[in-house]
ZAGUTOR-359801 format. One record per atom (N, C-alpha, C): residue in one letter; x, y, z; residue number from 1; atom name. Coordinates in steps of 0.2 Angstrom, whole numbers, m for minus. Example, Ala and Ser with C-alpha at 12.3 -4.5 7.8 and 13.67 -1.06 7.14 Angstrom:
+---+-------+-------+-------+-----+----+
: r :    px :    py :    pz :   k :  a :
+---+-------+-------+-------+-----+----+
: A :    66 :   m28 :    39 :   1 :  N :
: A :    62 :   m22 :    39 :   1 : CA :
: A :    66 :   m16 :    39 :   1 :  C :
: S :    64 :   m11 :    35 :   2 :  N :
: S :    68 :    m5 :    36 :   2 : CA :
: S :    64 :     0 :    39 :   2 :  C :
+---+-------+-------+-------+-----+----+
! end
This chain:
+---+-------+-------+-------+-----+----+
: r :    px :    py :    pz :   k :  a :
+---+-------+-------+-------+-----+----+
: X :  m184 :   398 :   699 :   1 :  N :
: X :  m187 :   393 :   704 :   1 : CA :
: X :  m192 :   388 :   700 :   1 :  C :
: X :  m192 :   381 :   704 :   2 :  N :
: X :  m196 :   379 :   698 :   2 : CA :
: X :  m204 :   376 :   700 :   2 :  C :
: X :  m205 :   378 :   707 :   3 :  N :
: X :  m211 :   381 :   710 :   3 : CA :
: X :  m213 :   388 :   707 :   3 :  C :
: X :  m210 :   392 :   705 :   4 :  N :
: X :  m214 :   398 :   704 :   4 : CA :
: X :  m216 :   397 :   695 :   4 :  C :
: X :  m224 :   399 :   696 :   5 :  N :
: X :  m226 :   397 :   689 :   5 : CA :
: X :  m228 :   403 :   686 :   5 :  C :
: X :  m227 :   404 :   680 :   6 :  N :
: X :  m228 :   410 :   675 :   6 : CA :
: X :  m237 :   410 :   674 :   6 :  C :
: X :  m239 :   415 :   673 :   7 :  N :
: X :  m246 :   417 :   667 :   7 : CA :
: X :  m245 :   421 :   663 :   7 :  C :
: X :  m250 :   419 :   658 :   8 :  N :
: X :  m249 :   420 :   652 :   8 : CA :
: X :  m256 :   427 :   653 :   8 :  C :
: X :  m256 :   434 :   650 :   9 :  N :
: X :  m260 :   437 :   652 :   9 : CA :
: X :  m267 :   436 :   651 :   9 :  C :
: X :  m272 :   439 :   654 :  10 :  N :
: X :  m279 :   439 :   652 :  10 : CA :
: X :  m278 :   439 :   643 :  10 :  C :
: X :  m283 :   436 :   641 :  11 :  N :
: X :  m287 :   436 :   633 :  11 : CA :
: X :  m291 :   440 :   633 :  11 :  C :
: X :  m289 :   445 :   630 :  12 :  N :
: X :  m297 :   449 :   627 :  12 : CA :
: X :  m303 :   444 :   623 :  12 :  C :
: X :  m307 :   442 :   626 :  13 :  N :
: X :  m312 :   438 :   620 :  13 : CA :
: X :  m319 :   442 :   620 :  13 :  C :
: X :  m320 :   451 :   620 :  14 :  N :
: X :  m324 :   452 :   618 :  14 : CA :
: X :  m326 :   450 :   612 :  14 :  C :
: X :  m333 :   449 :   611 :  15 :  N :
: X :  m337 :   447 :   605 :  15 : CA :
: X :  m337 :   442 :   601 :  15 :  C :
: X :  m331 :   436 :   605 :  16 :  N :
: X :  m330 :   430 :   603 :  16 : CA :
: X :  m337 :   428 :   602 :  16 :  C :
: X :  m340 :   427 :   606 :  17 :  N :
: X :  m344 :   422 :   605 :  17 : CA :
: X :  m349 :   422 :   599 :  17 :  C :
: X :  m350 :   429 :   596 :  18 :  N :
: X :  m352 :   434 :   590 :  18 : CA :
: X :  m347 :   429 :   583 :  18 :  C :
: X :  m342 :   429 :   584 :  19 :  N :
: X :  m336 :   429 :   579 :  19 : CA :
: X :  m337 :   420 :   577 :  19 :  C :
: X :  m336 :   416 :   584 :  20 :  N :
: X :  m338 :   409 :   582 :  20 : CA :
: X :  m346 :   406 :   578 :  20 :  C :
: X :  m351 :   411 :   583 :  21 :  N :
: X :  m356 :   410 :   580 :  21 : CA :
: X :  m358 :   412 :   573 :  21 :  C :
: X :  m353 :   416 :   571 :  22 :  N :
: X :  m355 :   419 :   562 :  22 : CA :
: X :  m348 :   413 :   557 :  22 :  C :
: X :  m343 :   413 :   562 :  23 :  N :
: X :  m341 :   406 :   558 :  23 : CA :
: X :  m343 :   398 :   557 :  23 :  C :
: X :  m348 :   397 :   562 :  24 :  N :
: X :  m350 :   390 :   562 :  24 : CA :
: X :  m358 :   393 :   556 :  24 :  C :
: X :  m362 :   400 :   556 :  25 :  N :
: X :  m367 :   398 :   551 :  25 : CA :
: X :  m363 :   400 :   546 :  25 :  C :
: X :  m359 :   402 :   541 :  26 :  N :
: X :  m356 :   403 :   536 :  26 : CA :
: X :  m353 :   397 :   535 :  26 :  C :
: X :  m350 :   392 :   539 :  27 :  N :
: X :  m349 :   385 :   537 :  27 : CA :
: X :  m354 :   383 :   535 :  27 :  C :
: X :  m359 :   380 :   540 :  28 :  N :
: X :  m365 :   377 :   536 :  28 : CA :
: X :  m367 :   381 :   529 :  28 :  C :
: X :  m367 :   386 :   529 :  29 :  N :
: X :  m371 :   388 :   523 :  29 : CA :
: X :  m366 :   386 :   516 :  29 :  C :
: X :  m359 :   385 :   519 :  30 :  N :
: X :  m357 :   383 :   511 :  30 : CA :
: X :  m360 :   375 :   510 :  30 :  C :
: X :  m357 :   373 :   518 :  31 :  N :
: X :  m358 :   364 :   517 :  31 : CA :
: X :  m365 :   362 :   515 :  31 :  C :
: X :  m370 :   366 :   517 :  32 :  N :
: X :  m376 :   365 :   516 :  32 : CA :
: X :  m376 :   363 :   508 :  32 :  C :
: X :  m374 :   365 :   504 :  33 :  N :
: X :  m374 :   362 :   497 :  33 : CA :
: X :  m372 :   358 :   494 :  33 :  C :
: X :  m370 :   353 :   499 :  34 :  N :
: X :  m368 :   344 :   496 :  34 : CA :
: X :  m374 :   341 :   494 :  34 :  C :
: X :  m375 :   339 :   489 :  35 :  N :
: X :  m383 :   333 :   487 :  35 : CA :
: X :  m384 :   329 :   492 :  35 :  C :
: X :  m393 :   328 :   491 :  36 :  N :
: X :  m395 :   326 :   496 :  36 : CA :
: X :  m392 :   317 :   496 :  36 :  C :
: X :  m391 :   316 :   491 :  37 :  N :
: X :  m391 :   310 :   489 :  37 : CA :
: X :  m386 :   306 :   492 :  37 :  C :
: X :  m379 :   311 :   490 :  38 :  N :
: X :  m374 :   307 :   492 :  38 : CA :
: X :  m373 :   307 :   499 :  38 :  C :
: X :  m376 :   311 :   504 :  39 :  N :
: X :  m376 :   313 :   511 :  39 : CA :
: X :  m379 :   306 :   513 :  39 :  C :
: X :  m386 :   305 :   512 :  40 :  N :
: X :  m388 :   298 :   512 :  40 : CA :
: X :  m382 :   292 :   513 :  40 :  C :
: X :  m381 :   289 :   506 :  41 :  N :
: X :  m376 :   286 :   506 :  41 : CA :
: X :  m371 :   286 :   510 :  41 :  C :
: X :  m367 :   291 :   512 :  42 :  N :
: X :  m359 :   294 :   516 :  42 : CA :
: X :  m365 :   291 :   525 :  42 :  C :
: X :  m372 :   291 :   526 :  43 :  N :
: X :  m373 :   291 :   531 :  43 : CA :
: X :  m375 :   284 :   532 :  43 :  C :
: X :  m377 :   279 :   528 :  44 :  N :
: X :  m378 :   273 :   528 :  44 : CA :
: X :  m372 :   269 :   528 :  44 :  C :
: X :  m367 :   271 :   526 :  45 :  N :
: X :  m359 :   268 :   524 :  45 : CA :
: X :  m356 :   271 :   529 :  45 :  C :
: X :  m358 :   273 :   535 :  46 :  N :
: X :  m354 :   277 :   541 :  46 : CA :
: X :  m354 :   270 :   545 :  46 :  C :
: X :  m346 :   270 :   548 :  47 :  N :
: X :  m346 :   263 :   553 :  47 : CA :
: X :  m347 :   264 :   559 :  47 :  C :
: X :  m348 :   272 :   561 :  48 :  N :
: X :  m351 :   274 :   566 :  48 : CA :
: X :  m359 :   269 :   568 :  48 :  C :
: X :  m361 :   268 :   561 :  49 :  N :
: X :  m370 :   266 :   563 :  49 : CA :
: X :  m370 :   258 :   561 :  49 :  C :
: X :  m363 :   253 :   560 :  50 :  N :
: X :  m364 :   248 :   558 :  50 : CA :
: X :  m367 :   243 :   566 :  50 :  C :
: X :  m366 :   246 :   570 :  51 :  N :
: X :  m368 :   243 :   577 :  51 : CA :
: X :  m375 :   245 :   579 :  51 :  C :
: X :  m377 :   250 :   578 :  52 :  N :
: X :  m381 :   253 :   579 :  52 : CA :
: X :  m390 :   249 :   579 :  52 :  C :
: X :  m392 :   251 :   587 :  53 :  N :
: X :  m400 :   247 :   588 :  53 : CA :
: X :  m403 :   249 :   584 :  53 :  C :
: X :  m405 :   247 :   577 :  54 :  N :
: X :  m413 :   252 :   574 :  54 : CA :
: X :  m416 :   248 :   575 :  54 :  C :
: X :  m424 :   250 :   577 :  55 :  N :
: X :  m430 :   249 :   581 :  55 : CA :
: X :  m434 :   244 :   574 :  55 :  C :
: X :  m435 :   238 :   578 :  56 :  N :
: X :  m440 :   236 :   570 :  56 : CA :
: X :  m446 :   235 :   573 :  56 :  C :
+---+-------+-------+-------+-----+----+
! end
């Protein structure tokens, strides 16, 4: 029938929120080791901020 609609069963997601929160600090901690220098520059050279109001 193409009125009758299937589901898909419950997810277990105990202790997800545990498991994302220990993969996003483990990411930071490797990324955290790119030189301060060239972050600067990757953040000046972004065209995200070529419009962008800065206050004089």
């Amino acid at each position: 029938d193409i009125n009758c609609v299937e589901y898909l069963p419950i997810a277990d997601i105990t202790g997800l929120l545990q498991k994302v929160r220990a993969a996003i600090f483990l990411s930071l901690d490797e990324l955290w080791l790119i030189p301060t220098d060239l972050v600067q520059i990757a953040t000046v050279l972004d065209p995200r901020f070529k419009n962008f109001q800065w206050n004089e």
